[in-house]
C-alpha positions as CSV (number, residue, x, y, z in Angstrom):
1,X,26.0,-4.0,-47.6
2,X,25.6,-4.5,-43.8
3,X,25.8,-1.8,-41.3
4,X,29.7,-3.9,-40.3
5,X,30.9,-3.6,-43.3
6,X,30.6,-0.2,-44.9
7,X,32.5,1.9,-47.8
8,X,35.1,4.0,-46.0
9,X,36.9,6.9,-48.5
10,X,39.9,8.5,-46.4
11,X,41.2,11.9,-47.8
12,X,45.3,12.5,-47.3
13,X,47.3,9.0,-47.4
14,X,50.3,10.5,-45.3
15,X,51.0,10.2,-41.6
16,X,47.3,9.5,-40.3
17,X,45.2,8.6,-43.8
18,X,46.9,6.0,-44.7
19,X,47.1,4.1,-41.0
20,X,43.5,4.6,-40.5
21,X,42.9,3.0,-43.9
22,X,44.6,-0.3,-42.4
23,X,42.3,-0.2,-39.3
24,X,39.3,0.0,-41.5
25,X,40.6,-3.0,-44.0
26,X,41.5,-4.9,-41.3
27,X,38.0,-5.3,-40.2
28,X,37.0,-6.1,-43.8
29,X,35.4,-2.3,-45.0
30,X,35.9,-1.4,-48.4
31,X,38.9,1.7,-48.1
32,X,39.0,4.2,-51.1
33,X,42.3,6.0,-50.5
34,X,42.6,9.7,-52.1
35,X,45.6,11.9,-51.9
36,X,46.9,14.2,-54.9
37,X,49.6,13.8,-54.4
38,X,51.1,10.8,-57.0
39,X,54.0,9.8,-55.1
40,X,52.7,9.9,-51.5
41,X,49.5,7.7,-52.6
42,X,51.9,5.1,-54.3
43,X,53.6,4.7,-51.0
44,X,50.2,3.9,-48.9
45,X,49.5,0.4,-50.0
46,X,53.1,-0.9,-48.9
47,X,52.9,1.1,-45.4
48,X,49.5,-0.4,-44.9
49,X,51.1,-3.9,-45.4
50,X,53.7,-2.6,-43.5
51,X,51.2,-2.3,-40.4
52,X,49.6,-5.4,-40.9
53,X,53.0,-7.5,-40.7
54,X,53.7,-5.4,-37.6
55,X,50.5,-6.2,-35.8
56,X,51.1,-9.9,-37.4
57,X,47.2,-9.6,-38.8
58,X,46.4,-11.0,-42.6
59,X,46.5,-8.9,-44.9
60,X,44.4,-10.3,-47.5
61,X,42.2,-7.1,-47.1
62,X,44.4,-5.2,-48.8
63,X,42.0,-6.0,-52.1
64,X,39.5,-4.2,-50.5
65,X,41.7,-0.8,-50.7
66,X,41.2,1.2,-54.4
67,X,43.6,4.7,-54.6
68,X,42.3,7.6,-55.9
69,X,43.5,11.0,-57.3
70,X,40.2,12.5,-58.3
71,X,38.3,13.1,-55.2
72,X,34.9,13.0,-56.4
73,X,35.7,9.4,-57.8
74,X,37.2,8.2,-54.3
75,X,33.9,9.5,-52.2
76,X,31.1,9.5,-54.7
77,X,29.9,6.4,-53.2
78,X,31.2,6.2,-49.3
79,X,29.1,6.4,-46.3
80,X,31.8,7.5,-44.2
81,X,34.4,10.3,-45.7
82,X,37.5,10.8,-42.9
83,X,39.2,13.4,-43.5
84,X,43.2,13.5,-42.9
85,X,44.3,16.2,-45.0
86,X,46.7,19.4,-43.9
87,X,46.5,21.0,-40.7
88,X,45.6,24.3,-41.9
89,X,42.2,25.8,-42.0
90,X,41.8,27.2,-46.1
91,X,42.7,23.3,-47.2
92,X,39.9,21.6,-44.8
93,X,37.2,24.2,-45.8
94,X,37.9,23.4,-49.3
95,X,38.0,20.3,-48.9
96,X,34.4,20.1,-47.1
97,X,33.5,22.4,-49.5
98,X,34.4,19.4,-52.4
99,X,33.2,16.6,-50.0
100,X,29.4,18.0,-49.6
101,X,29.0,18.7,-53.6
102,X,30.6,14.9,-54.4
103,X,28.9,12.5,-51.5
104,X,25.8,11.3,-51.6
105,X,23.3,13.1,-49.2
106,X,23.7,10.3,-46.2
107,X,27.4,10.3,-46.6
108,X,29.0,11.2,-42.8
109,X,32.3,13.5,-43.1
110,X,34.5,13.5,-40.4
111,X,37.9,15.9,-39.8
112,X,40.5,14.1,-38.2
113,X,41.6,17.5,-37.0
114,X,43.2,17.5,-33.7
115,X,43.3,21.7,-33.2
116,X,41.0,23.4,-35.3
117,X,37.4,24.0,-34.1
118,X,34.8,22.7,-36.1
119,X,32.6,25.6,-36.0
120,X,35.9,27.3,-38.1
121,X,35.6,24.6,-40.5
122,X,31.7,24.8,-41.5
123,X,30.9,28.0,-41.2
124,X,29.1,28.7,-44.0
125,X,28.9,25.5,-45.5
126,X,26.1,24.1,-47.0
127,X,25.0,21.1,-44.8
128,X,27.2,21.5,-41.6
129,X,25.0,18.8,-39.9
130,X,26.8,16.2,-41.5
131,X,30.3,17.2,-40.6
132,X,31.6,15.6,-37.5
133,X,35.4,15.5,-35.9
134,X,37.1,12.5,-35.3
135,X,40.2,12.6,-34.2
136,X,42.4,9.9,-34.3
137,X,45.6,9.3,-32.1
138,X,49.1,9.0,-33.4
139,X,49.9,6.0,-34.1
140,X,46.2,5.3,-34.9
141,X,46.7,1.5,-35.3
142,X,48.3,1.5,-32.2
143,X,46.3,3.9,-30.2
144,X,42.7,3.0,-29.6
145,X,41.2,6.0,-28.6
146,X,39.3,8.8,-30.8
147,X,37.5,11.5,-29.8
148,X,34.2,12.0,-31.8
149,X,33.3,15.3,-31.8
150,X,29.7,17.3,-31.9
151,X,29.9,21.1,-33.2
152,X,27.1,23.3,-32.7
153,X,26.1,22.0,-36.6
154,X,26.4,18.5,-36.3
155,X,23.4,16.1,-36.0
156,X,23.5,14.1,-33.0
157,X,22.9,11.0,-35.1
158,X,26.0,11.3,-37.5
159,X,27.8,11.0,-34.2
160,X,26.2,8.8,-32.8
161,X,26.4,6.2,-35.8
162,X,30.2,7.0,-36.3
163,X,30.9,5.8,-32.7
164,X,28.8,3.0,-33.4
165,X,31.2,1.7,-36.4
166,X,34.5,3.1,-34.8
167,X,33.7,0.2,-31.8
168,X,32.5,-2.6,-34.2
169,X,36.6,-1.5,-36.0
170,X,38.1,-2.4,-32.4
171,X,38.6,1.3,-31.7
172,X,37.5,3.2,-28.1
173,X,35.4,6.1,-29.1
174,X,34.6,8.8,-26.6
175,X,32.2,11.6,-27.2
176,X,32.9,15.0,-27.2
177,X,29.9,17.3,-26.5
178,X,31.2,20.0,-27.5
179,X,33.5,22.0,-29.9
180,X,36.8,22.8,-27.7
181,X,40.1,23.6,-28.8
182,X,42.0,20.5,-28.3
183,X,39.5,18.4,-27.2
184,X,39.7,16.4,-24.2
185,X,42.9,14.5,-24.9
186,X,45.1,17.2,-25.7
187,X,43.6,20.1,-22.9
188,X,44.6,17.5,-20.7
189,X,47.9,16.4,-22.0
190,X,48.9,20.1,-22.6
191,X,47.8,21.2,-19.1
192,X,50.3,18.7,-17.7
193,X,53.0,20.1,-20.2
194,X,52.5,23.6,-18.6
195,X,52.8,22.7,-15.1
196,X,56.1,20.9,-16.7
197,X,57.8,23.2,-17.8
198,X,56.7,25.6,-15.3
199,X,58.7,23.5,-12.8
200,X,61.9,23.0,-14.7
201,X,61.6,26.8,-15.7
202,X,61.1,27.7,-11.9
203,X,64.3,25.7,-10.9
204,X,62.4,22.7,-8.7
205,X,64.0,20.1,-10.9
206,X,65.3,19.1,-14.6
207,X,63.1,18.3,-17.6
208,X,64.8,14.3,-17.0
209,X,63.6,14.3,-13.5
210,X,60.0,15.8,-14.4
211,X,59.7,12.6,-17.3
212,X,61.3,9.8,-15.0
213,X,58.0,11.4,-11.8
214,X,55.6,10.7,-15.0
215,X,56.9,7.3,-15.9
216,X,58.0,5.9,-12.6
217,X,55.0,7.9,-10.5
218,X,51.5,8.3,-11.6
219,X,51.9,7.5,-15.0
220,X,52.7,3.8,-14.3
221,X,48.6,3.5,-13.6
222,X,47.1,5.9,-15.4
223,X,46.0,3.1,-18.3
224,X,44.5,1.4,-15.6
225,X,43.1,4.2,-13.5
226,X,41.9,7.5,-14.6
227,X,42.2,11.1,-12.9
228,X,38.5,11.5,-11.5
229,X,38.3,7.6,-10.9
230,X,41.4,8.3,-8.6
231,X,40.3,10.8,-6.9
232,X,36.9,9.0,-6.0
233,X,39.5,5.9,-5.2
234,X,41.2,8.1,-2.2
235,X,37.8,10.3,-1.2
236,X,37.0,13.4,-2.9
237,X,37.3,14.7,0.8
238,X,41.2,14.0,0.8
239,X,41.1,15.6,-2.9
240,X,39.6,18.9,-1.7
241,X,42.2,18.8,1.1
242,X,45.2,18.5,-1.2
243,X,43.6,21.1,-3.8
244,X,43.4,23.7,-1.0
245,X,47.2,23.7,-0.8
246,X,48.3,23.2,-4.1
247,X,45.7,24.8,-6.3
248,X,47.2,28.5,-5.7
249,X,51.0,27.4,-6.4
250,X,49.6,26.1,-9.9
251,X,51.0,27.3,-13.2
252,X,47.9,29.5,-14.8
253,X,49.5,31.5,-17.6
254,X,47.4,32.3,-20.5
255,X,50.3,32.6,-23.0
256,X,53.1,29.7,-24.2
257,X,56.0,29.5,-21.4
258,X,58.8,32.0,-21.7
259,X,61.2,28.9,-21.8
260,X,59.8,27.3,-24.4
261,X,59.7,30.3,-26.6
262,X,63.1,30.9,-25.9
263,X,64.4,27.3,-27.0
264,X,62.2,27.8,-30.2
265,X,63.6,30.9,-30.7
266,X,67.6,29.3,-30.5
267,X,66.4,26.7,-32.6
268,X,66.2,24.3,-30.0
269,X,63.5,22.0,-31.2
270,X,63.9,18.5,-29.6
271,X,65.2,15.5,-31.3
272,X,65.7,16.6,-34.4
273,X,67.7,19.2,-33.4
274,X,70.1,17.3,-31.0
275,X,68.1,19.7,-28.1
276,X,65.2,20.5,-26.3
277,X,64.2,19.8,-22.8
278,X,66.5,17.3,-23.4
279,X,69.7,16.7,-25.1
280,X,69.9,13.9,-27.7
281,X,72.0,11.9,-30.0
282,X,70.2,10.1,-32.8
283,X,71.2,6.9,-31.0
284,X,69.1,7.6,-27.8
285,X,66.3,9.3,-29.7
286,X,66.2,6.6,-32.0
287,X,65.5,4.5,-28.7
288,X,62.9,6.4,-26.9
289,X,61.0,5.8,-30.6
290,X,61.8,2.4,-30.3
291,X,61.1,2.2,-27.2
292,X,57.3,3.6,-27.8
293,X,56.9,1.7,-30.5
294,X,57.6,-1.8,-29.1
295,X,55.1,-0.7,-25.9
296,X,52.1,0.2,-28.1
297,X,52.6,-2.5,-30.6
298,X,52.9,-5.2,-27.0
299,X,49.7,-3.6,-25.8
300,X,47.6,-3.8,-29.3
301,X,48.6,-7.8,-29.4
302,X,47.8,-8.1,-26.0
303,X,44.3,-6.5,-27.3
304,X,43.9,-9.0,-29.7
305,X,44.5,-12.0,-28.5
C-alpha cells in the first residue's frame, strides 16, 4: 500500500470519529471505525454519507469503511490509530493502554484531545514515543486546520509523518512544539473570550455589541490575515506604541470570570437554555447554526473547486 493511501482505524464514531472517518475515505484510505457502543456505530455510516452529499463529493468510498466493536480487531493492522474517544483522562489512558498492546510496533496513535496534556495521557506507558495529539476542529470536514502535537515523549518523526498524510487528506496541519494546555487554537481563542467578557462584565458594552466588533471589525480579515502578520503589516513600531497604552488595562485574571460563574451557577448556559451572554429562542439559535454551517460548507467548496 502506498504511503497516499494508508489504513486509518478511528476510535469513538460520535461527534469527531466519525467526521474524521469521512475526510479519510474521501481521499480513498481504508477507515476501520470502532466504538462500543452498538447503536452509536450503526449511526456512523449514514452520517458519513450524510457529509459527503453535503460537500456534494462521491461517496463511493464508503466501501472502504469496516465498523468494529472489538478494538484489537479494528487497529490490529492500521498505521495510523486517531483517537476520538471521551474527554476524560481514565478512558484515554486505557484506551492507549489497549492501543500499544493491539497495534503493530510502527502503528502512529494520535489523541484528538483538545484539553488534556499529553504528558497526562502517557505517563507511564509503555512506548510513549509513538503517541502524538492531533486535534481536529469542530466540524472537522469543514474546518481544515489541526494541530499536531509533540509531548516531551513523542518522536519527532511520528509527527512529522502524520502532518505529512494530514496534507496529502486536504487538511492544514500546523505543528505544535510543545505540550500546552489548549494548544495554540484554543489559548488564543480563549484569551479573546476573557478580554470579552471582561468588557461586558466591566459595563463598556453588551455581549451583542462585543460579537457584531468581532464580525464586523477585525474578524472580517482574520482568514486572510493573521495577528503577527498584521502587526508586521502596520510596523511593529506602531504595535509597541498601541501595547504601551493598552497592555496595563488588559484583563489578566488567573481564575474563570465571576460573570460567567455566576450564569453557570443560575443555569444560564447559552442556547440550550434560552440564555447566556445572549438571549435566544430556538428559532434564532437554530439560525446562528445555520448560519455557520452554510459559511463553512461555502468555504470548503470554494476549496475544492
Amino acid at each position: 500500500m502506498s504511503e497516499s493511501l494508508e489504513k486509518i482505524s478511528i476510535v469513538g464514531a460520535g461527534l469527531m470519529g466519525h467526521a474524521i472517518s469521512q475526510i479519510f475515505l474521501a481521499s480513498g484510505h481504508e477507515v476501520a471505525l470502532h466504538d462500543p457502543n452498538e447503536d452509536v456505530l450503526a449511526e456512523a455510516p449514514q452520517k458519513i454519507a450524510d457529509i459527503f452529499t453535503l460537500l456534494e463529493q462521491d461517496s463511493a468510498n464508503l466501501a472502504n469503511l469496516s465498523l468494529h466493536t472489538n478494538l484489537p480487531e479494528a487497529v490490529v493492522d492500521a498505521d495510523w490509530v486517531i483517537e476520538a474517544g471521551p474527554e476524560k483522562l481514565p478512558v484515554k489512558r486505557l484506551i492507549f493502554e489497549w492501543l500499544l498492546e493491539s497495534t503493530k510496533p510502527t502503528a502512529i496513535l494520535a489523541t484528538n484531545t483538545s484539553a488534556i496534556p499529553l504528558k497526562a495521557i502517557c505517563a507511564g506507558l509503555t512506548d510513549p514515543s509513538r503517541i502524538i495529539g492531533t486535534h481536529f476542529w469542530n466540524p472537522p470536514h469543514l474546518v481544515r486546520l489541526v494541530e499536531v502535537i509533540q509531548s516531551e515523549f513523542s518522536a519527532v518523526a511520528a509527527v512529522e509523518k502524520t502532518i505529512k498524510l494530514l496534507e496529502t487528506i486536504g487538511m492544514k496541519p500546523v505543528h505544535v512544539k510543545r505540550d500546552v494546555p489548549g494548544c495554540i487554537g484554543n489559548r488564543l481563542q480563549h484569551a479573546m473570550k476573557r478580554e470579552a467578557i471582561a468588557l461586558v462584565a466591566e459595563g463598556v458594552c453588551d455581549a451583542e455589541t462585543v460579537d457584531t466588533v468581532v464580525k464586523h471589525g477585525f474578524g472580517s480579515r482574520l482568514a486572510v490575515l493573521g495577528p503577527l502578520e498584521q502587526s508586521d503589516l502596520v510596523g511593529l513600531n506602531l504595535t509597541l506604541d498601541i501595547y504601551k497604552t493598552l497592555f496595563p488595562t488588559l484583563d489578566n485574571t488567573a481564575e474563570p470570570p465571576s460573570l460567567l460563574v455566576d450564569k453557570v451557577a443560575n443555569g444560564d448556559l447559552g442556547m440550550k437554555t434560552g440564555k447566556g451572554f445572549r438571549e435566544w429562542t430556538p428559532e434564532s439559535a437554530q439560525a446562528v447554526r445555520d448560519n455557520l454551517r452554510d459559511f463553512l460548507v461555502a468555504q470548503a467548496k470554494l476549496r475544492k473547486a
